[in-house]
C-alpha positions as CSV (number, residue, x, y, z in Angstrom):
1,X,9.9,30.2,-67.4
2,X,7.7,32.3,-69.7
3,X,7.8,29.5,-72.3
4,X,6.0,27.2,-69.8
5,X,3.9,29.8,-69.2
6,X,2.6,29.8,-72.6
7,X,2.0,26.6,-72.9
8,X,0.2,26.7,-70.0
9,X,-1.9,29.3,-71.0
10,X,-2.5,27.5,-74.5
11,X,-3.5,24.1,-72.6
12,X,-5.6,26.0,-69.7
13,X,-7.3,28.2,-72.2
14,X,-9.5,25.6,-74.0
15,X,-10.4,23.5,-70.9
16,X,-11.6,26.8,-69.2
17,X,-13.3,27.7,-72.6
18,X,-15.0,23.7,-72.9
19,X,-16.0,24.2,-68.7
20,X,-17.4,27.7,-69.1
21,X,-19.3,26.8,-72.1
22,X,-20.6,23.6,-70.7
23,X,-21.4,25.5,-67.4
24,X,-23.4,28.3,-69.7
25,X,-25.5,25.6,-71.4
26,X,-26.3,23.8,-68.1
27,X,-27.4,26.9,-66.5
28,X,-29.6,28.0,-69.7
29,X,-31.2,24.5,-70.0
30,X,-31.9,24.5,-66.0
31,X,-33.5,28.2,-66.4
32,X,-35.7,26.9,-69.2
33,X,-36.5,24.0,-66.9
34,X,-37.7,26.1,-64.3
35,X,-39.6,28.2,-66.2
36,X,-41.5,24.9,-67.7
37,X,-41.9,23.9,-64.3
38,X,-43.3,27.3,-63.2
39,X,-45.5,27.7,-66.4
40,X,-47.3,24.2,-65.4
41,X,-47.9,24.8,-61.7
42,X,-49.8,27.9,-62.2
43,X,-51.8,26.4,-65.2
């Protein structure tokens, strides 16, 4: 049982890693988004 564990952990690890990462990046790029958006309505 701990063995599968493991190998769970080693295959969950990286996909959580790759979807946290990705989710990071979204959220940073939608931030900057706003902030464009923002910047041009009160100009």
């Amino acid at each position: 049982m701990q063995l599968m564990d493991a190998r769970l952990l080693l295959v969950t690890a990286p996909i959580l890693l790759a979807v946290g990462w990705a989710v990071f990046n979204i959220g940073r790029a939608a931030v900057g988004q706003l902030q464009l958006m923002l910047k041009r309505s009160r100009a």
